[in-house]
N, C-alpha and C positions, 0 to 999 in steps of 0.2 A: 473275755470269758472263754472264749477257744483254747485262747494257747492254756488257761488252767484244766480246762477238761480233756486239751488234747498233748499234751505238754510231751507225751512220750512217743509222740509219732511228727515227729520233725517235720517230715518232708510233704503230709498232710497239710500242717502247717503253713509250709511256703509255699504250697499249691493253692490255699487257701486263700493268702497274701497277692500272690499274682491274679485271681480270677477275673476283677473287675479290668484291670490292664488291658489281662488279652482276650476279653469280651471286645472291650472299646476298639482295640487294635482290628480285630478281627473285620468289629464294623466296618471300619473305615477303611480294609481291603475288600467286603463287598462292594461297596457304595463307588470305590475307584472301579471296581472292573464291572459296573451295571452303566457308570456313565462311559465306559470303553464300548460296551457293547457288547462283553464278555458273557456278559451272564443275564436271567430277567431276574431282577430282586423284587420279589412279593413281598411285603413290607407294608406297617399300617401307616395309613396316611397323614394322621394326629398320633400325639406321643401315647402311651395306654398307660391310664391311670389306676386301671384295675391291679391289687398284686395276685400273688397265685392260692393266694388264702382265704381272699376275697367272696362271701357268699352272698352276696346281695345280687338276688338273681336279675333285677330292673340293669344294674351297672354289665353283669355281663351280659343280659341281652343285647342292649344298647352297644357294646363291644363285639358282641357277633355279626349284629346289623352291618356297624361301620363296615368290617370285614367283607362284608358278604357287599356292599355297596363298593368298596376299592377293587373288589374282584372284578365287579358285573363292569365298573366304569374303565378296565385295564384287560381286559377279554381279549379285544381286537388288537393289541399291542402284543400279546403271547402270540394271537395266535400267528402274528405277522413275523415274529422271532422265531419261531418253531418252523416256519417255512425254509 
């Protein structure tokens, strides 16, 4: 469907092409340099099932809680990084 609505802007296009790639990619240069040590990666602890269109306010609450519980249970690991 893109490339008929986008058909005149090419390089949109290939940028569109590559996005899940170097999403994935990108992940998995945080995730290398959190377990180096490089960096803290805040990160939910379960996969999120909610999309960003999602208005079922029980699901996102439920996804702010998890949130707000991976923070409170990873506190003492920032703040021990930040020292």
């Amino acid at each position: 469907m893109a490339k008929l609505i986008y058909r005149k802007y090419t390089k949109l296009l290939e940028s569109m092409e590559k996005t899940n790639s170097r999403f994935n990619e990108m992940v998995d240069m945080l995730e290398e340099k959190s377990a180096r040590g490089e960096i803290f990666l805040i990160a939910p602890s379960k996969p999120v099932t909610v999309s960003r269109f999602d208005g079922d306010m029980d699901r996102l609450g439920a996804l702010y809680r998890q949130g707000y519980r991976d923070m409170k249970s990873r506190l003492d690991l920032l703040k021990d990084y930040l020292k």
